[in-house]
Each structure stands twice: as structure tokens, then as C-alpha cells.
DODOMAR-120638 format. One record per residue (C-alpha): x, z, y; residue in one letter. Coordinates in nm, 2 decimals, always signed. Example, Ala and Ser with C-alpha at 12.3 -4.5 7.8 and 13.67 -1.06 7.14 Angstrom:
BEGIN
> +1.23	+0.78	-0.45	A $
> +1.37	+0.71	-0.11	S $
END
This chain:
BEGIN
> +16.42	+18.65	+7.31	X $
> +16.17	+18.39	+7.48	X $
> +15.96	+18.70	+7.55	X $
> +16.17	+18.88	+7.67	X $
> +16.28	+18.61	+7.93	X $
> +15.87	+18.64	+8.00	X $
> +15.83	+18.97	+8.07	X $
> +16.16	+19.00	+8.31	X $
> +16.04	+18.69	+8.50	X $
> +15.74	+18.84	+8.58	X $
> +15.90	+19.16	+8.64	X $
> +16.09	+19.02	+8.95	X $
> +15.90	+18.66	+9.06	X $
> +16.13	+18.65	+9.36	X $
> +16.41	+18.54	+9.12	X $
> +16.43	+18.20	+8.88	X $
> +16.53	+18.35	+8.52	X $
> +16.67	+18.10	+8.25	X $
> +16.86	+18.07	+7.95	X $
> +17.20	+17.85	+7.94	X $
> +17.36	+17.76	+7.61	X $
> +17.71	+17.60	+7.55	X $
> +17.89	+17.58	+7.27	X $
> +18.04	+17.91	+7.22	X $
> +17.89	+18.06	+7.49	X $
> +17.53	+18.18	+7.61	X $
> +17.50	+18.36	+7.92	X $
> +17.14	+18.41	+8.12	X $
> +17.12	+18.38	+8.56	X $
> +16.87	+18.48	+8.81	X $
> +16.86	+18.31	+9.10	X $
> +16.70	+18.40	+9.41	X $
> +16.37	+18.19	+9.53	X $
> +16.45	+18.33	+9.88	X $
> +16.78	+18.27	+10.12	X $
> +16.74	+18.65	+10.29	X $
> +16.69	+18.79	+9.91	X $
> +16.99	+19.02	+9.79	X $
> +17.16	+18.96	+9.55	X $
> +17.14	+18.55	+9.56	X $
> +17.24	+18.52	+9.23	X $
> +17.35	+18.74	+8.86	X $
> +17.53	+18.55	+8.58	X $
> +17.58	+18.73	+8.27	X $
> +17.56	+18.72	+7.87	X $
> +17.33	+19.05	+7.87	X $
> +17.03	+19.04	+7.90	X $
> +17.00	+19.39	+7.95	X $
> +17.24	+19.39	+8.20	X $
> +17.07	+19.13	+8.42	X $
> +16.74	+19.35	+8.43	X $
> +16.96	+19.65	+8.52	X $
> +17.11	+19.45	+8.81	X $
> +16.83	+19.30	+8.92	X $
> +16.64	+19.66	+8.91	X $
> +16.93	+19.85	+9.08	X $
> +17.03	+19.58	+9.34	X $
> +16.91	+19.66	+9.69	X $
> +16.71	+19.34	+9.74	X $
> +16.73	+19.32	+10.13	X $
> +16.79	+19.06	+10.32	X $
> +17.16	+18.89	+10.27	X $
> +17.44	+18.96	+10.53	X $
> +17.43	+18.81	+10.85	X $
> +17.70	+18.58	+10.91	X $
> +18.04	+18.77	+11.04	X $
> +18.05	+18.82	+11.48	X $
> +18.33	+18.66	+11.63	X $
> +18.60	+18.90	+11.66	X $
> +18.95	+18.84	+11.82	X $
> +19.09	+19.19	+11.64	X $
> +18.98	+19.12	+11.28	X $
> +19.17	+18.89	+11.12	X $
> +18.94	+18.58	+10.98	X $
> +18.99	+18.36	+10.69	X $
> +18.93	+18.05	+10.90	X $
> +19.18	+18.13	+11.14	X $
> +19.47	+18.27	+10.92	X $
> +19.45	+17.93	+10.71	X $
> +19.47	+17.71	+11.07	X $
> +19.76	+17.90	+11.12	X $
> +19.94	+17.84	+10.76	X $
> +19.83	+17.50	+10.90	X $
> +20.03	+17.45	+11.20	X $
> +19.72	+17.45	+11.37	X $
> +19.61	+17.63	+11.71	X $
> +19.28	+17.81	+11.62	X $
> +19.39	+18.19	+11.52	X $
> +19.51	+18.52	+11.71	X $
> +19.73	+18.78	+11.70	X $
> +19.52	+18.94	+11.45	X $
> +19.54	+18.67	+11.23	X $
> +19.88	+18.58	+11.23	X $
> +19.97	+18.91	+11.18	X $
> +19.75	+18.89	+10.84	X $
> +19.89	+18.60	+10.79	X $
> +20.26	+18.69	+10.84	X $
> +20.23	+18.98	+10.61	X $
> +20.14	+18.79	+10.34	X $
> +20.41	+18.49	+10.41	X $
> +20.66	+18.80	+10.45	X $
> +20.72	+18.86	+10.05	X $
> +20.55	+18.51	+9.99	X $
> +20.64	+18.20	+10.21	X $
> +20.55	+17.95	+9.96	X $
> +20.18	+18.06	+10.04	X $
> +20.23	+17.83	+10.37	X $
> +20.33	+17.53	+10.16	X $
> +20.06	+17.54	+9.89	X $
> +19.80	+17.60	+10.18	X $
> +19.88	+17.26	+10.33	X $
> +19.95	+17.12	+9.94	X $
> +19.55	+17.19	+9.93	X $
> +19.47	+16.97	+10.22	X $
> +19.67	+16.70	+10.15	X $
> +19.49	+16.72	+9.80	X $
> +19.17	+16.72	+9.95	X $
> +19.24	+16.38	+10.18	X $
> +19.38	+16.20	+9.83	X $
> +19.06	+16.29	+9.64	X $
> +18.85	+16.26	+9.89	X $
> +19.03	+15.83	+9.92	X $
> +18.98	+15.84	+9.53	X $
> +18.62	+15.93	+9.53	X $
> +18.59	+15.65	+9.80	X $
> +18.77	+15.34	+9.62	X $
> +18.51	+15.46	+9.36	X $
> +18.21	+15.40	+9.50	X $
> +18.04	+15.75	+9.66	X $
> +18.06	+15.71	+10.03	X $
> +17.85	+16.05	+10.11	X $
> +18.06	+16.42	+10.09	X $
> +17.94	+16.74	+10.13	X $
> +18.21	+16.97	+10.27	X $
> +18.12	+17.35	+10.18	X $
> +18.29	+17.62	+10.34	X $
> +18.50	+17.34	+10.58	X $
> +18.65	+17.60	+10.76	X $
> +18.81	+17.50	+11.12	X $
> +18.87	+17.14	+11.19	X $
> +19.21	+17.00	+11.09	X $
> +19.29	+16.65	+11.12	X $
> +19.24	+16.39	+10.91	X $
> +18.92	+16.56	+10.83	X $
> +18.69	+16.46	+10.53	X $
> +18.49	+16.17	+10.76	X $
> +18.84	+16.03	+10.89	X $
> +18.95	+16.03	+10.59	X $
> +18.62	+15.86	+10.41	X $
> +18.61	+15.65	+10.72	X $
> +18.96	+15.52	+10.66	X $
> +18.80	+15.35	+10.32	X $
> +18.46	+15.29	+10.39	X $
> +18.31	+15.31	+10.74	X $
> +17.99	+15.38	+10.66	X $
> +18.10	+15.70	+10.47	X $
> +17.82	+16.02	+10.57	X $
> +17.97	+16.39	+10.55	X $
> +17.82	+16.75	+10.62	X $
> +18.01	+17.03	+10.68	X $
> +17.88	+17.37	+10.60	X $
> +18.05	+17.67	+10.67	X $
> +17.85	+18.05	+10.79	X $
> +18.15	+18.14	+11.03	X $
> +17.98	+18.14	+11.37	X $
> +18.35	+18.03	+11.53	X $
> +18.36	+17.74	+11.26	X $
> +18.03	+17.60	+11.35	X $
> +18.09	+17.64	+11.70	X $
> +18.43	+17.41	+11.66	X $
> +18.26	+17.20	+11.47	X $
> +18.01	+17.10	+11.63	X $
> +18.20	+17.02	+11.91	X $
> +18.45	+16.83	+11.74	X $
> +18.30	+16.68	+11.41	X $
> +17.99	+16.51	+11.49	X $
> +18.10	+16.18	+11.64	X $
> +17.73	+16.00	+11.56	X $
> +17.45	+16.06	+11.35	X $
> +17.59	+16.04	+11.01	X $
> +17.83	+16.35	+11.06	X $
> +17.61	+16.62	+11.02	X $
> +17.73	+17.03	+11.08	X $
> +17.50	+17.27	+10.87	X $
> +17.52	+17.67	+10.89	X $
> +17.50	+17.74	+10.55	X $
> +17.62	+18.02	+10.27	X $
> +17.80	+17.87	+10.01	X $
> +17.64	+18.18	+9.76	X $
> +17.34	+18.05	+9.84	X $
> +17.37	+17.66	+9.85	X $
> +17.03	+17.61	+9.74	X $
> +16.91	+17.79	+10.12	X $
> +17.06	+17.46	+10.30	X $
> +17.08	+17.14	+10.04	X $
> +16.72	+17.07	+10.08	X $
> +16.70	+17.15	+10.44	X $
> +16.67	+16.85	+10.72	X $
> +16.96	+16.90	+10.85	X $
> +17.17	+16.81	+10.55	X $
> +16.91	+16.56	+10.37	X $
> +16.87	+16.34	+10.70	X $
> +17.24	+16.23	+10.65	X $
> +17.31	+16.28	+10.28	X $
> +17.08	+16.15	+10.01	X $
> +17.03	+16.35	+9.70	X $
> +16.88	+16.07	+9.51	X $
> +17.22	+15.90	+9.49	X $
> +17.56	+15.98	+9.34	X $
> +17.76	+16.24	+9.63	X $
> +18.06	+16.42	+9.64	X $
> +18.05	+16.77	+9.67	X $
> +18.41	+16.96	+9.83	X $
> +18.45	+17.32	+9.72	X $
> +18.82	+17.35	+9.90	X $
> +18.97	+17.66	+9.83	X $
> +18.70	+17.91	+9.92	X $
> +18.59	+17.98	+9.58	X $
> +18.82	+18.26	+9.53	X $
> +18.65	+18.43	+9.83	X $
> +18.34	+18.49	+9.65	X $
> +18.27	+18.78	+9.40	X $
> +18.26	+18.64	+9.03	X $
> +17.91	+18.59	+8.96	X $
> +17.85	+18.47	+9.34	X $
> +18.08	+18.17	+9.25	X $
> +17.95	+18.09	+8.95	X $
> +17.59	+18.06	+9.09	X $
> +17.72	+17.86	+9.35	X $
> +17.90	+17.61	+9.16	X $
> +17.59	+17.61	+8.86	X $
> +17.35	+17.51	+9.20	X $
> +17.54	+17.27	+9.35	X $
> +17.60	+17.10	+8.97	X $
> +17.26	+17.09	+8.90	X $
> +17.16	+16.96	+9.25	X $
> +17.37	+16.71	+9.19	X $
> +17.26	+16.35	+9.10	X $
> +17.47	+16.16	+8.78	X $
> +17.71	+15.95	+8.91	X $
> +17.83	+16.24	+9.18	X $
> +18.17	+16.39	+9.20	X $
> +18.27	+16.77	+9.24	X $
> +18.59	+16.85	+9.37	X $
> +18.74	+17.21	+9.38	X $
> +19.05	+17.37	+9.42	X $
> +19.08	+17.73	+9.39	X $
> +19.37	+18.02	+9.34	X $
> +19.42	+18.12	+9.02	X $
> +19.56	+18.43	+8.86	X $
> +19.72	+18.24	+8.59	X $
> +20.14	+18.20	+8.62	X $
> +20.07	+18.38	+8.94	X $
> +20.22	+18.71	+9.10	X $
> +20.01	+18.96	+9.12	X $
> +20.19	+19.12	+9.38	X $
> +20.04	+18.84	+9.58	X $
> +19.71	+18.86	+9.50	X $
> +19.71	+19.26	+9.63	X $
> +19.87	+19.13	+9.94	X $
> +19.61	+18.85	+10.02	X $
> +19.33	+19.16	+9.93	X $
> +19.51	+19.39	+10.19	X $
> +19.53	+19.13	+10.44	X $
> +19.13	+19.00	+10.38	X $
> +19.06	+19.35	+10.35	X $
> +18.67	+19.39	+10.51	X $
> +18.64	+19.01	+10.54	X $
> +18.59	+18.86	+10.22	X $
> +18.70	+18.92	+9.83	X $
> +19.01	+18.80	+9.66	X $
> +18.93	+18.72	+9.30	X $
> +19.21	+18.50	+9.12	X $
> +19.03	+18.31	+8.81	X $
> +19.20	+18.17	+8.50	X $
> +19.26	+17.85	+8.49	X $
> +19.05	+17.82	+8.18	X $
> +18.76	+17.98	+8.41	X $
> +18.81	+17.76	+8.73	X $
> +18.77	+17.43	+8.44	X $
> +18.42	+17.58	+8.31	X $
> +18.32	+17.48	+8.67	X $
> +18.29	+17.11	+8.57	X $
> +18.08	+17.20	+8.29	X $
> +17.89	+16.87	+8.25	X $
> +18.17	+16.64	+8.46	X $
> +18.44	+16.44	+8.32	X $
> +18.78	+16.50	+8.48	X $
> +18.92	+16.26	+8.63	X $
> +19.29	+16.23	+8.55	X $
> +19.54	+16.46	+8.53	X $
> +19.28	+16.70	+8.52	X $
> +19.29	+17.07	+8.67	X $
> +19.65	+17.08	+8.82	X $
> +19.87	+17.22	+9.03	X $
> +19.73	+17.09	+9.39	X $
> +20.04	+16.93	+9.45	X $
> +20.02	+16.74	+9.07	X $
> +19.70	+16.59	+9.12	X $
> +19.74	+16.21	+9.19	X $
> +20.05	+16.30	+9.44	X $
> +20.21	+16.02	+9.64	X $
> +20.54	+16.09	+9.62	X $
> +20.75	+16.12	+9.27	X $
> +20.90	+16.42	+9.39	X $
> +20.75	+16.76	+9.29	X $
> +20.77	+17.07	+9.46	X $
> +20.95	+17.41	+9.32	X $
> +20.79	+17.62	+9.08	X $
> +20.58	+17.87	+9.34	X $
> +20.47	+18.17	+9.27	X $
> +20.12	+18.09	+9.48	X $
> +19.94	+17.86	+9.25	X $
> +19.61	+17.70	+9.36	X $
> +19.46	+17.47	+9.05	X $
> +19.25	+17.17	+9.18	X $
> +19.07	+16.88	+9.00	X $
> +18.78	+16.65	+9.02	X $
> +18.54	+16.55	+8.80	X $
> +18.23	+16.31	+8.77	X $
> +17.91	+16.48	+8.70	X $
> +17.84	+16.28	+8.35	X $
> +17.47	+16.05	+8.29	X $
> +17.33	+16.29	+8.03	X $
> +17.43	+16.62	+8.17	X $
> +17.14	+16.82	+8.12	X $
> +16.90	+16.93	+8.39	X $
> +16.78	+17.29	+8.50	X $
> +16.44	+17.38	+8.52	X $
> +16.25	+17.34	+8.88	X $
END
């Protein structure tokens, strides 16, 4: 098998080719070497199957990021509106009222996940990792991630990344108060194409333990994309560091709903519901910090009170990236 691992690396040298073992589990991924290379990333137990994609995919340069557009509706936007917040359209709240029409708790569990990402984002904090990593921010929404981390410790440093050309354009008007709030354009498929760029490493070091936010934006990547992304941003990450994702699941969920948030993202982005048992293989080499992968409303709430059963689930945890955790090749 080690030879054949040879001879498809030097079949396609634009892409890094390993083997990954688990218990249970052994599954091979190519990774692009270059941030304009198509496809960025294939994860997949076949070897056979990764030479056929890598063979049949187009390899041309990635997408450029999405024009602003007032008549599409944009993911962005349609969550500032489930918000309460003021950054969407007529287009969006259309999208977005369709899909509240046969689901209104999807409103409530969208602000459930931001008020989960402020309490981890304290708890991470209190526990001694003062730097974060924001990927795929999405429009400003106070208390964001450095008011939060500020609230704690007021030396905390924080990047946002995001591709969406309005997002940046918000944020950099409106998150960068001094010189350690940075705003990066970035792909989240891709996160290797921005971690080791200046813009990110002159405010966060990667030599020392940081916390990495992947708030609901997983599900808006194809399977394998996510995967990749997550597998980079773990092995990027130094021992000590904390991931923190929450992401909609297809587990105890209507799948009525999951149609309806496909129609109304139709053209923008996928909709891919994980299992929960797939969304917890993301902290592959982490411990989970207490409860574990929840509800987002379950995890460390504040108030004794819970929330009715909902048929919109999004699962959310954190987890510290353990000392041993193995290392991928450079």
C-alpha cells in the first residue's frame, strides 16, 4: 500500500497525499499545495477512489468569493436577520421567512448558537487561551468574540475570517478597534491558504495554545470540504488549543427542514446535516470538555431552564486539542 501512496503522489505533486489510521477506521486525503487549486481537498477510505477524483476533478482555480448582490439571498444576511439584526434585504428575509414559515424554532436555535459561542468563548478564557480564531464570522453581532474575550482578559487577540466580500467590508469597519483585532479574507475549505499568512500570524501566535471557532458554518460545506477543513485547522493547531464547533445535525431532526433550508440557500452554499456521531469525529485528538457535544442550548447554559424539544437541532461542543495528539506530515 506504501507504493501505491508513491506512485499517486507523484502522479499529482500539486496535492499532499497521506495515510490516516484510527481505530476502526482508515481513510486516505489529498490536500491541495496551492489556494487557487480545485478541488482543495478529497477525504476517503478508497484509495481508488481518491486517484479517480483527483484524475477527474477539473483542477482550476477555486471559486472566487460570491459578488454582493441585494437579490440573492446570502447566508450572512439571512442569519443577521434570525438575529434581530439590521444587515439583510428583502431577498433575504424572504429566504429567511420561508423557512421560519413551517419552522419558527429555527430563529431561536439561531440565536441559542450565539449565545453558546459567547459562553465558550468566557470558558476558554477563565482557562488560560487568550488568542481565538473566528472562521466564517459572518456579519458583526454584538458581543462579538473580542468583547467577549475582552470582558475576561483584556489582552485577548481575535481574527476573523470570512470570504463574503459584504462580511469583510462590515468587518473591517467595525471589528478592528487596534492592532490585535485582525480581519482576514480567507476560505474556510482551504484554511491552510490564510493561517500562515501575515495577516493572521502578526496577531495570533501558532506556537502557543489558540482557540479556533467553527460557528455553525460547517454544515455549508460539502462533506469532504468540511472534513479537510476541520483535519487542517486540528493539525495546525498547537497542544494545549481549543476547537469549538457547532453545527446542524440531521440526527432527531426534520427532514422537511433540511429541504427547506436547501431551497432557500439554493445557488449560495450546500446544506449537509451530519450525525451527531460524525460532527464528534471532528475532535478527533481533543478531549471534550463537559457535557460534551450537546444541544447548543445544553452546553454550560446559564439558566436552569431548558428550552422545548425543537425540531431544528444544532449540536455544539468544545474540546482541548490533547498533548500527544499526533502530528501530520509537513
Amino acid at each position: 500500500m506504501s507504493d501505491d501512496l508513491t506512485v499517486l503522489r507523484a502522479d499529482f505533486p500539486a496535492y499532499r497525499i497521506w495515510r490516516e489510521e484510527t481505530p476502526g477506521r482508515i481513510r486516505y486525503v489529498a490536500r491541495s499545495r496551492h489556494p487557487g487549486l480545485n478541488p482543495f481537498s478529497v477525504v476517503t477510505p478508497d484509495l481508488g477512489e481518491l486517484r479517480g477524483a483527483l484524475h477527474s476533478a477539473p483542477q482550476t482555480e477555486a471559486e472566487e468569493p460570491p459578488e454582493f448582490s441585494p437579490v440573492q439571498p446570502n447566508i450572512a444576511r439571512m442569519y443577521s436577520y434570525w438575529l434581530n439584526g439590521k444587515d439583510h434585504y428583502g431577498s433575504d428575509r424572504a429566504a429567511a421567512e420561508m423557512v421560519l414559515e413551517k419552522f419558527p424554532e429555527v430563529a431561536e436555535v439561531a440565536r441559542a448558537n450565539r449565545a453558546f459561542l459567547a459562553r465558550a468563548v468566557r470558558y476558554v478564557v477563565s482557562h488560560g487561551v487568550s488568542q481565538f480564531i473566528d472562521a466564517g464570522s459572518g456579519l458583526p453581532a454584538s458581543p462579538n468574540v473580542h468583547e467577549t474575550a475582552r470582558a475576561v482578559n483584556t489582552g485577548s487577540r481575535v481574527v476573523y475570517v470570512d470570504r463574503d466580500l459584504v462580511v469583510l467590508a462590515h468587518a473591517r469597519a467595525l471589528l478592528a478597534p487596534d492592532d490585535q483585532v485582525g480581519v482576514v479574507a480567507g476560505d474556510i475549505r482551504d484554511p491552510r491558504s490564510f493561517l500562515t499568512g501575515p495577516a493572521l500570524t502578526e496577531v495570533i501566535d501558532a506556537t502557543a495554545p489558540v482557540c479556533v471557532l467553527l460557528g455553525s458554518v460547517l454544515h455549508f460545506l460539502a462533506r469532504a470540504e468540511a472534513d479537510a477543513a476541520v483535519a487542517a485547522f486540528r493539525e495546525w493547531m498547537a497542544p494545549g488549543s481549543y476547537l469549538v464547533i457547532s453545527a446542524g445535525t440531521s440526527t432527531g431532526v426534520d427532514p422537511e427542514l433540511i429541504q427547506r433550508l436547501r431551497d432557500a440557500y439554493a445557488g449560495t452554499a450546500p446544506v449537509t446535516g451530519r450525525t451527531a456521531s460524525e460532527i464528534e469525529a471532528w475532535f478527533e485528538g481533543f478531549t471534550l470538555v463537559p457535557p460534551g457535544l450537546v444541544d447548543v442550548h445544553a452546553w454550560r447554559p446559564n439558566l436552569v431552564a431548558q428550552p422545548a424539544p425543537s425540531r431544528a437541532r444544532i449540536l455544539a461542543g468544545a474540546g482541548r486539542k490533547n498533548a500527544t495528539a499526533p502530528t501530520r506530515p509537513a
